[in-house]
PDBQT receptor file of N, H, CA, C and O in Angstrom, charges set to zero:
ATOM      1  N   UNK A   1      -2.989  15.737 -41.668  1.00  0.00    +0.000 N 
ATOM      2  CA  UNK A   1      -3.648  16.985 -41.224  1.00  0.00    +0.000 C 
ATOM      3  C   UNK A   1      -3.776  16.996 -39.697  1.00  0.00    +0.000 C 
ATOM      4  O   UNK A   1      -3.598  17.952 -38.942  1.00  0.00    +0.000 OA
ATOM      5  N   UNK A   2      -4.056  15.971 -39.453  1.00  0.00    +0.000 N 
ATOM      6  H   UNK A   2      -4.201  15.194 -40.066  1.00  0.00    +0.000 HD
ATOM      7  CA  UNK A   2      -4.708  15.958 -37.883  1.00  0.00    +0.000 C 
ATOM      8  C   UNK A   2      -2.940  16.326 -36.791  1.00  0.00    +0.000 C 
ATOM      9  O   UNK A   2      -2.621  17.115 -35.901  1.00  0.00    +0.000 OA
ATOM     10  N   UNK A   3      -2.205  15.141 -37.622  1.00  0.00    +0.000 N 
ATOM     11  H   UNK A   3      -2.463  14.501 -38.344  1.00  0.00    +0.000 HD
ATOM     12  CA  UNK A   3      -0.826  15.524 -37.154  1.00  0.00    +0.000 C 
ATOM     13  C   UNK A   3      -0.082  16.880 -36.605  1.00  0.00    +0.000 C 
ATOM     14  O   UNK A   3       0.595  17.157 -35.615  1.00  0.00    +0.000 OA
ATOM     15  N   UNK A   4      -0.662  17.731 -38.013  1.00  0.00    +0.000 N 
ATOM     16  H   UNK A   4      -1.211  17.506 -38.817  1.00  0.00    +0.000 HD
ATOM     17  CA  UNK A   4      -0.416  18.801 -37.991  1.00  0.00    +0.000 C 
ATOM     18  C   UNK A   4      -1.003  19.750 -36.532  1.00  0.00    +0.000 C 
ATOM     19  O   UNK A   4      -0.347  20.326 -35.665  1.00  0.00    +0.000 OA
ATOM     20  N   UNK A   5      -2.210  19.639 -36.679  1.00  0.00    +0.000 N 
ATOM     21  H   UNK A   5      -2.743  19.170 -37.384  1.00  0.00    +0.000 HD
ATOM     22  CA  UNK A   5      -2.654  20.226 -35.862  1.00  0.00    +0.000 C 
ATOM     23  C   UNK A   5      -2.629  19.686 -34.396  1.00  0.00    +0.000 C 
ATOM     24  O   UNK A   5      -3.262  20.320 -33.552  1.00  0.00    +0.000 OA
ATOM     25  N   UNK A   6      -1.995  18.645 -34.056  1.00  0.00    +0.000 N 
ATOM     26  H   UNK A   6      -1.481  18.130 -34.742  1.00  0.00    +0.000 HD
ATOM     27  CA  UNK A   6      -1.764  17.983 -33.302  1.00  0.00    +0.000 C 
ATOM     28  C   UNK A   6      -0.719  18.320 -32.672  1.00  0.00    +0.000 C 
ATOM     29  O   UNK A   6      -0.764  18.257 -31.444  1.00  0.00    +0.000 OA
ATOM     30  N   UNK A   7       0.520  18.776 -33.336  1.00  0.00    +0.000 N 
ATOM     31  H   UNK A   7       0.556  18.827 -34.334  1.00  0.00    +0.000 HD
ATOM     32  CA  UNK A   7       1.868  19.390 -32.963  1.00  0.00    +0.000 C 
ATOM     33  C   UNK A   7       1.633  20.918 -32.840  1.00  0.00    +0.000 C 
ATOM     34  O   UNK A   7       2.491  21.641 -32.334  1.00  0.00    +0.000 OA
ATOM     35  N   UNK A   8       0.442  21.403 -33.318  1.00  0.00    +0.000 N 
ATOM     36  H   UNK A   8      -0.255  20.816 -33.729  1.00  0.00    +0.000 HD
ATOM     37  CA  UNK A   8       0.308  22.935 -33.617  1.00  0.00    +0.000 C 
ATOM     38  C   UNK A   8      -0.365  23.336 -31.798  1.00  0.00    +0.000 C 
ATOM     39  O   UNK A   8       0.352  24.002 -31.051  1.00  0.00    +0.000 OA
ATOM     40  N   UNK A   9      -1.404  22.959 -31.437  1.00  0.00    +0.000 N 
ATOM     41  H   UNK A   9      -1.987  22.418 -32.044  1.00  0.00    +0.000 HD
ATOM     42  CA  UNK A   9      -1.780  22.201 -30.777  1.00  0.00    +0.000 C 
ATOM     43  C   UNK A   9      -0.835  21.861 -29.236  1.00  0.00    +0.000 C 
ATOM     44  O   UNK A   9      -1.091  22.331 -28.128  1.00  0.00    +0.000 OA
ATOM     45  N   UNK A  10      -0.181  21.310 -29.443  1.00  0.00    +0.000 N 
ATOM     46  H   UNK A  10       0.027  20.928 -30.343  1.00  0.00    +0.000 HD
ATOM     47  CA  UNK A  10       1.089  21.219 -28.011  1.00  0.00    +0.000 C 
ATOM     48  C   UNK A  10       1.950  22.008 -28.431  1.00  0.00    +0.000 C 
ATOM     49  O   UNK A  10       2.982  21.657 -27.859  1.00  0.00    +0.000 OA
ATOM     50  N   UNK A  11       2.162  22.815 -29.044  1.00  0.00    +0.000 N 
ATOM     51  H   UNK A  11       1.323  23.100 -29.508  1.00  0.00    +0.000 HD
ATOM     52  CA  UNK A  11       3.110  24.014 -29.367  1.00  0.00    +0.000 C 
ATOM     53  C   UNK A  11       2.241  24.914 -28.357  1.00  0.00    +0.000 C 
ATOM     54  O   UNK A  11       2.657  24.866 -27.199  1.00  0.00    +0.000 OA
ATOM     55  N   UNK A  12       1.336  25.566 -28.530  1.00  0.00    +0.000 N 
ATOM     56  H   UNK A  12       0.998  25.605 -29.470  1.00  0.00    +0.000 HD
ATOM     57  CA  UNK A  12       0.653  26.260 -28.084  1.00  0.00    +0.000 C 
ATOM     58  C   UNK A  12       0.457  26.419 -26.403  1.00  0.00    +0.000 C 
ATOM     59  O   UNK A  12       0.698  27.200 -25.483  1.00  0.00    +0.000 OA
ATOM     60  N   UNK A  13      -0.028  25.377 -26.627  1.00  0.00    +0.000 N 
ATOM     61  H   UNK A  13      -0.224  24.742 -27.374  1.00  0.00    +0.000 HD
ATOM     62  CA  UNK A  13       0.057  24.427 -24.926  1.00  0.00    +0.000 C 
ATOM     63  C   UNK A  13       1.142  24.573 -23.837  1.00  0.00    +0.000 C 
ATOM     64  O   UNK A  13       1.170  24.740 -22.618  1.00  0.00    +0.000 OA
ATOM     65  N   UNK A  14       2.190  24.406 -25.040  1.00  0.00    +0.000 N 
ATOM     66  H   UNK A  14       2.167  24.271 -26.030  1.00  0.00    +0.000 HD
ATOM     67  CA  UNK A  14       3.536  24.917 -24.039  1.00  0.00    +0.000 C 
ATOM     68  C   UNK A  14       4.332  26.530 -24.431  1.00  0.00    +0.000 C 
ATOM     69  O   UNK A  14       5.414  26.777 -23.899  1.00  0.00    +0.000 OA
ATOM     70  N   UNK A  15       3.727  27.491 -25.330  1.00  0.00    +0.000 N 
ATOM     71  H   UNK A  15       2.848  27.291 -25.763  1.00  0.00    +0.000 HD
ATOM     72  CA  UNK A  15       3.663  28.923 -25.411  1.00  0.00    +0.000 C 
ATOM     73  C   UNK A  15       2.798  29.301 -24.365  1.00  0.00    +0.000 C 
ATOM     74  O   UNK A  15       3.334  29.828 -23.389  1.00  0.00    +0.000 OA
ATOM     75  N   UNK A  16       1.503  29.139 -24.355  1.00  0.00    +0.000 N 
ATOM     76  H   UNK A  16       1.068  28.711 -25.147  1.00  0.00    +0.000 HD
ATOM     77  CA  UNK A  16       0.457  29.706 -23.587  1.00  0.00    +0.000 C 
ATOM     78  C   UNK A  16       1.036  30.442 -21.818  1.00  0.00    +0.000 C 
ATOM     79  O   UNK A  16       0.932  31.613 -21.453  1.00  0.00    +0.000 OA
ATOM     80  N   UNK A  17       1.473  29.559 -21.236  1.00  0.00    +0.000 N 
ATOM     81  H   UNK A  17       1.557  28.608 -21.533  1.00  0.00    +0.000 HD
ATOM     82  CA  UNK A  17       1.903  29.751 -19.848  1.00  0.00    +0.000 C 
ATOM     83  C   UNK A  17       3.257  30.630 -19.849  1.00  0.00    +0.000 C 
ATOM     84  O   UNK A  17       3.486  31.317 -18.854  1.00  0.00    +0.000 OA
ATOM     85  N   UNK A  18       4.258  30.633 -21.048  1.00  0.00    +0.000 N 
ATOM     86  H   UNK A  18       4.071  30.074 -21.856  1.00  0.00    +0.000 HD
ATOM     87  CA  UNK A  18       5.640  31.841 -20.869  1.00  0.00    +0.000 C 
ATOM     88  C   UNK A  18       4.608  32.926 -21.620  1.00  0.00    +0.000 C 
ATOM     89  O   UNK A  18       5.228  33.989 -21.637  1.00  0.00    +0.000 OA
ATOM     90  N   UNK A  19       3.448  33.092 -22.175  1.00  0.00    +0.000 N 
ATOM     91  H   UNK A  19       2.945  32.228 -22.161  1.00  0.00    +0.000 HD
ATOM     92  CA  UNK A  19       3.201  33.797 -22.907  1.00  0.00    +0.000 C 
ATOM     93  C   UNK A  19       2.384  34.860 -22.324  1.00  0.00    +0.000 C 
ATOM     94  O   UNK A  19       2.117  35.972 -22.780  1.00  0.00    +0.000 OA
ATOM     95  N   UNK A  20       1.846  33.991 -20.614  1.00  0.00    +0.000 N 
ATOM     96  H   UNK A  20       2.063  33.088 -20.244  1.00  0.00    +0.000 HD
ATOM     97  CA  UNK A  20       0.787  34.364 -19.848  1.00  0.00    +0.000 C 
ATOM     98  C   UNK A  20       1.798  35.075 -18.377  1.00  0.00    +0.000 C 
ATOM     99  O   UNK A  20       1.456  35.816 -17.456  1.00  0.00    +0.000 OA
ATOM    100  N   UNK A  21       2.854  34.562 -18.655  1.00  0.00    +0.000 N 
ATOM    101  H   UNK A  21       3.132  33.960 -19.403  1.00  0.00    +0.000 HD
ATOM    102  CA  UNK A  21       3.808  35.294 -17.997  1.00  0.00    +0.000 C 
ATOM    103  C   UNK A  21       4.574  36.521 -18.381  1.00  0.00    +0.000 C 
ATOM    104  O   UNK A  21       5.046  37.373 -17.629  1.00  0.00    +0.000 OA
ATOM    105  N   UNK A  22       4.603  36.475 -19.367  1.00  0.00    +0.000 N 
ATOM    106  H   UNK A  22       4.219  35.783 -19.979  1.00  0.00    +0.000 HD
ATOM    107  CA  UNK A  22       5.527  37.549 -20.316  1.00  0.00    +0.000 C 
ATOM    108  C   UNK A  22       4.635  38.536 -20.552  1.00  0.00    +0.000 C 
ATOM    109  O   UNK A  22       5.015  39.590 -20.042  1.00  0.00    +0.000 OA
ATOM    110  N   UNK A  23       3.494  38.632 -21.177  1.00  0.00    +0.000 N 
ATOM    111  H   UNK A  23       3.185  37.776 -21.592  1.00  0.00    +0.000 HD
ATOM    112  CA  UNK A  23       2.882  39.575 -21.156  1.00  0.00    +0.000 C 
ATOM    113  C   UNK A  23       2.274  41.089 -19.911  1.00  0.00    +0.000 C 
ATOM    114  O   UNK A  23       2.293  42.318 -19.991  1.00  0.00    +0.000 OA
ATOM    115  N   UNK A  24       1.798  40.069 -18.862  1.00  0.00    +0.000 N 
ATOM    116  H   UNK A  24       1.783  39.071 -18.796  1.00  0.00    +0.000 HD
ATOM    117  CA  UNK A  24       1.617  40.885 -17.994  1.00  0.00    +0.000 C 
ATOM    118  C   UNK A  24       3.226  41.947 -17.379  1.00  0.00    +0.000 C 
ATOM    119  O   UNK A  24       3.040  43.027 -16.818  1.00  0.00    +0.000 OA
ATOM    120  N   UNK A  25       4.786  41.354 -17.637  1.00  0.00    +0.000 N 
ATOM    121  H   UNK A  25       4.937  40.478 -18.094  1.00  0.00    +0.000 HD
ATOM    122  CA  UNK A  25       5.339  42.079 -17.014  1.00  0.00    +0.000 C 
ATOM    123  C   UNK A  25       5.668  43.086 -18.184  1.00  0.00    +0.000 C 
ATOM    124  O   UNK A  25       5.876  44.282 -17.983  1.00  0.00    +0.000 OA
ATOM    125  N   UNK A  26       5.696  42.443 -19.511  1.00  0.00    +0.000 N 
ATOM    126  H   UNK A  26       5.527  41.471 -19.673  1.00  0.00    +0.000 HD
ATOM    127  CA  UNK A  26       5.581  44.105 -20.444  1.00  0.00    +0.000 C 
ATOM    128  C   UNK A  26       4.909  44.705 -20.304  1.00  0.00    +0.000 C 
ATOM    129  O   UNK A  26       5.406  45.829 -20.386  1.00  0.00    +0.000 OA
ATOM    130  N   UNK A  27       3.459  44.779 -20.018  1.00  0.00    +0.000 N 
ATOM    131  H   UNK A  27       3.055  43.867 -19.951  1.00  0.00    +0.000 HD
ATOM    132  CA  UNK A  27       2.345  45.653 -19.971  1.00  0.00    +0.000 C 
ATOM    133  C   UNK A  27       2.895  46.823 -18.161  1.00  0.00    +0.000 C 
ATOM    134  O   UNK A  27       2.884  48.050 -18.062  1.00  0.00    +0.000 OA
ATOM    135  N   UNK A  28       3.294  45.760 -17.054  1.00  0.00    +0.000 N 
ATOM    136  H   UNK A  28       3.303  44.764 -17.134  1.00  0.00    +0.000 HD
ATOM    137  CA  UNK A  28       3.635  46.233 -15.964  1.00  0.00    +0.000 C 
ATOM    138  C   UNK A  28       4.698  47.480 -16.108  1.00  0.00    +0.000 C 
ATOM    139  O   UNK A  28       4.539  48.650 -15.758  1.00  0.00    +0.000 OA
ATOM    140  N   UNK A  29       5.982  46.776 -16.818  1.00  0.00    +0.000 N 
ATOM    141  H   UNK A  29       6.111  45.826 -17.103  1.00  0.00    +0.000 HD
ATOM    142  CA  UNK A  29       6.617  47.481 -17.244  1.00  0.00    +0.000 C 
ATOM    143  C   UNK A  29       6.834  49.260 -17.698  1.00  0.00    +0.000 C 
ATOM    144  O   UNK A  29       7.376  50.191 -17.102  1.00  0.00    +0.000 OA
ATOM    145  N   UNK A  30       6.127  49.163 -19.023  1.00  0.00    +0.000 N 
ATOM    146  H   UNK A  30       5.686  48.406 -19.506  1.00  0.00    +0.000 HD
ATOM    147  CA  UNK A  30       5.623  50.189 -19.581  1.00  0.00    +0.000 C 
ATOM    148  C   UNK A  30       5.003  51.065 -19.081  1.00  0.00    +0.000 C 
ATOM    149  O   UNK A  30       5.265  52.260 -19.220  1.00  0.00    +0.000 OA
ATOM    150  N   UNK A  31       4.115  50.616 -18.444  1.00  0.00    +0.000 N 
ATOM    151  H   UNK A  31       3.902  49.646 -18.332  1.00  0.00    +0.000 HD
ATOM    152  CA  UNK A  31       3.328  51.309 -16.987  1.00  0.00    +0.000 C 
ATOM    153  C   UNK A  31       4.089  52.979 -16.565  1.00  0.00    +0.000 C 
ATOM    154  O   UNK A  31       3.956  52.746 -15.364  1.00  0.00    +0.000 OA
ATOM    155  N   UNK A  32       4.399  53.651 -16.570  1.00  0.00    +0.000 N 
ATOM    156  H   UNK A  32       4.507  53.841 -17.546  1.00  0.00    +0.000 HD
ATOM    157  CA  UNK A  32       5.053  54.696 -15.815  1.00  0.00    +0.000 C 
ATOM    158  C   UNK A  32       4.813  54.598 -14.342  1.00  0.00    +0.000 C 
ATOM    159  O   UNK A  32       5.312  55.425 -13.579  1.00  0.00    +0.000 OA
TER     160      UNK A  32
């Protein structure tokens, strides 16, 4: 279990920052 969440966990970790990037330029984007 702990494993699990352990890999779930540094998955995240390394989504978080393209995720914190990516978002703001769709939102920019769309923008008119």
């Amino acid at each position: 279990l702990f494993v699990v969440v352990g890999i779930f966990y540094g998955a995240l970790m390394v989504m978080l920052p393209s995720l914190a990037t990516w978002l703001p330029q769709q939102l920019f984007f769309s923008v008119p």
